[in-house]
N, C-alpha and C positions, 0 to 999 in steps of 0.2 A: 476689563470685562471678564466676569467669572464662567468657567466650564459649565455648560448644562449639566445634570444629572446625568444623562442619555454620554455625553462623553469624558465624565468620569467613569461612568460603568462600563464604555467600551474601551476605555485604559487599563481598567484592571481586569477585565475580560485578555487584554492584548498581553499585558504582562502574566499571567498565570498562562495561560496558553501556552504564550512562547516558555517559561518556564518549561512544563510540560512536554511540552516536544524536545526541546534540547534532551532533556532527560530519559523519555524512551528513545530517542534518538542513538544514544549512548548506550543506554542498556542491547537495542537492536543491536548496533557493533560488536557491542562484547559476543552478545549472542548468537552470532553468523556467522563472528570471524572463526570460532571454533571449526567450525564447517567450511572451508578456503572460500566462503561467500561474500559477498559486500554488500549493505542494505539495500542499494539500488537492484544488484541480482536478484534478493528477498523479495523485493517488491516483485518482479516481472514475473519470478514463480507464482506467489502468488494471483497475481492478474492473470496469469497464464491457465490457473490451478483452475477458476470461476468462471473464465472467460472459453476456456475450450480454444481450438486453434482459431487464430487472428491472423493478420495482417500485418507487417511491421508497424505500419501506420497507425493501426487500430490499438496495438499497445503503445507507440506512445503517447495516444491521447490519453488511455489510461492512467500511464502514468504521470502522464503532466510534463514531459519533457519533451525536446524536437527529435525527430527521427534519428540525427544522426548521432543522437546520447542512447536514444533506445537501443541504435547499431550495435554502440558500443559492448553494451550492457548484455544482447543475444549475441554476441559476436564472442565473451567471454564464458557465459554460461552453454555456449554450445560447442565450446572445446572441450569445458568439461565434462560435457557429455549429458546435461542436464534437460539441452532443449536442442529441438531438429527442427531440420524446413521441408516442409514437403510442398510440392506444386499444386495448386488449386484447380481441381479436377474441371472447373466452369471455366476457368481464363489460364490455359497455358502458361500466361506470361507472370501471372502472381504467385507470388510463394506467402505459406504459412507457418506459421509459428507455433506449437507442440510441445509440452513438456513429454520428456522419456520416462520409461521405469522409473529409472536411479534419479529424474532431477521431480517427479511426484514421492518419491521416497522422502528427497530431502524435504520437498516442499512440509508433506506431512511429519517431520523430524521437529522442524523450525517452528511449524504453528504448535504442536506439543509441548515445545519447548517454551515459547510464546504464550501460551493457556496457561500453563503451571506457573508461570511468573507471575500475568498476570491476577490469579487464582488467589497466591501468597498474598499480593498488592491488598484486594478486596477483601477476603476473610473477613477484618474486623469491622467492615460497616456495614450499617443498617440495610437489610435489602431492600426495603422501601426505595432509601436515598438510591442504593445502587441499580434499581430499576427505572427510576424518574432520570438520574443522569444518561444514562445508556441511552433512551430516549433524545434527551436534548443533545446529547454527543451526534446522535445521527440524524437531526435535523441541522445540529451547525456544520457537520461534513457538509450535506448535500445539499446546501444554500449557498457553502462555501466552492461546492465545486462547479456548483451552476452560475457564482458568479463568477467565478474563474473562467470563463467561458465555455465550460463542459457541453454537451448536447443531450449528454444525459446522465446520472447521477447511479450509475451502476456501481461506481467503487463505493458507494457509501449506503449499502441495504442493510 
């Protein structure tokens, strides 16, 4: 029995993809570790950056991991002084999650950092193309994220 269309195309969708991601993947590394950061820290700033203060819980749905990776992850970034907890003024018993000065510094250092790479990447294509993928890139996040079972597709506007 030969592969449909439909799942030749989502084989080479799956391989370019994963292509893809390994490779900013890599590039992120290089790019954060200058900064004593780790991709996963990168990521929290940023969700941290859009999201305003959260919840533990609430970032790591964000980020797609279980709480006690998220722990991990503001447990290191708030030694270095990037992110605080403060207590939620409605429930005593909750604490929230904050970036500081210094860890919105770094956030805003990283996506500069991040733009200009990016920037270099795009230069030479058509912006036509570059405006139509943009496009399909954030409908395949947010189809991606909602089947991942997200509840709602905030990391991907």
């Amino acid at each position: 029995m030969h592969p449909s269309p439909m799942q030749d195309e989502a084989e080479a969708f799956h391989q370019a993809l994963g292509d893809l991601v390994r490779l900013q993947q890599h590039r992120a590394r290089d790019r954060v570790a200058f900064y004593g950061i780790t991709v996963s820290g990168a990521h929290a700033l940023e969700a941290l950056e859009r999201l305003g203060a959260v919840s533990l819980n609430r970032l790591a749905a964000e980020l797609f991991v279980d709480k006690s990776t998220a722990s991990r992850v503001v447990d290191a970034l708030e030694y270095r002084g990037w992110v605080a907890r403060t207590v939620d003024p409605a429930d005593r018993r909750a604490l929230h999650l904050y970036l500081t000065d210094e860890g919105l510094a770094l956030h805003d250092q990283l996506r500069a950092d991040a733009v200009w790479e990016m920037q270099a990447v795009l230069a030479g294509m058509d912006p036509a193309l570059r405006h139509s993928t943009l496009g399909f890139l954030r409908d395949l996040a947010r189809t991606s994220a909602l089947h991942a079972g997200a509840t709602d597709a905030s990391c991907c506007q």
